[in-house]
FITI-610079 format. One line per field, with one value per residue (C-alpha): y, x, z; residue number from 1. Coordinates in steps of 0.001 Angstrom, whole numbers, plus 500000, padded with zeros to 6 digits. Layout:
<nodes>
py <- c(Y ...) .
px <- c(X ...) .
pz <- c(Z ...) .
nr <- c(NUM ...) .
</nodes>
This chain:
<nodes>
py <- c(240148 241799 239275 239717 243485 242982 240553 242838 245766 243814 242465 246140 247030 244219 245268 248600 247860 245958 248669 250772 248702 247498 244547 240900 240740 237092 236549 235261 236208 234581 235569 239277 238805 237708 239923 242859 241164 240378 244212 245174 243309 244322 248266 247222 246284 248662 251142 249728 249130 252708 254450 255768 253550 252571 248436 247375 249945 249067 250417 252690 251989 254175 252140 249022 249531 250427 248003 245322 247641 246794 242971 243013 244523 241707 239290 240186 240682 236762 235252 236155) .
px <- c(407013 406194 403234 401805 401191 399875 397329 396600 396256 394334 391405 390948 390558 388339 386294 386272 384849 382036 380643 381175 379671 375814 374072 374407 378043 377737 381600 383412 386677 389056 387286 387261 391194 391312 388957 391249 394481 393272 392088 395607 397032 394391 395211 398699 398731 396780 398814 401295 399899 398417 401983 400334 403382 406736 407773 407726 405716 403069 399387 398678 395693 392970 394152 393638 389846 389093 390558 388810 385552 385311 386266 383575 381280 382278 381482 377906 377573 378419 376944 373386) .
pz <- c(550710 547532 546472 550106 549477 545862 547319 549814 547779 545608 547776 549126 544870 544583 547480 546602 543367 544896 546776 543737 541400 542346 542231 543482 544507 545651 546168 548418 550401 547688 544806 545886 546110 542794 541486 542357 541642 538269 537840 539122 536352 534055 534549 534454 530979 529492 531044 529324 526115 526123 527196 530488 532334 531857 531056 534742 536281 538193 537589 540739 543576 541541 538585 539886 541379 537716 536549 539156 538410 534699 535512 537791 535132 532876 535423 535852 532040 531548 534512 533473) .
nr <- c(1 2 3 4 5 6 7 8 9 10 11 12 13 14 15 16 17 18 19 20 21 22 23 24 25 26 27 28 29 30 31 32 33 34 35 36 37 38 39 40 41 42 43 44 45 46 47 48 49 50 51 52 53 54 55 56 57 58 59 60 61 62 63 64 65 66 67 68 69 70 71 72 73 74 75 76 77 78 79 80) .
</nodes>
């Protein structure tokens, strides 16, 4: 049940950094999940790395739209 609500969390991240973020956001439905899972993990990690979360902790919702926001920032950055 656990990876069902990170997914889920995740597309709303991933879609919430779309409409943050403008431009062509030419995604689809699984690429939006992955988008914010991926930021999820992203924020995760450098949470960690940084000491803003404890080994195992979980970045938080805010956390994870950054995190999807800067992936998606990358994104357009290397498919020009």
């Amino acid at each position: 049940m656990h990876i069902i609500w990170t997914i889920l969390i995740g597309f709303i991240a991933g879609l919430l950094a779309r409409a943050v973020l403008p431009g062509n956001n030419s995604m689809g439905f699984i690429l939006t999940a992955v988008l914010g899972i991926a930021g999820s993990l992203v924020a995760t990690y450098a949470g960690q790395a940084m000491g803003w979360y404890a080994a195992g902790a979980g970045a938080g919702f805010i956390a994870s739209v950054v995190g999807a926001a800067v992936l998606l920032g990358v994104w357009h950055l290397v498919s020009r």
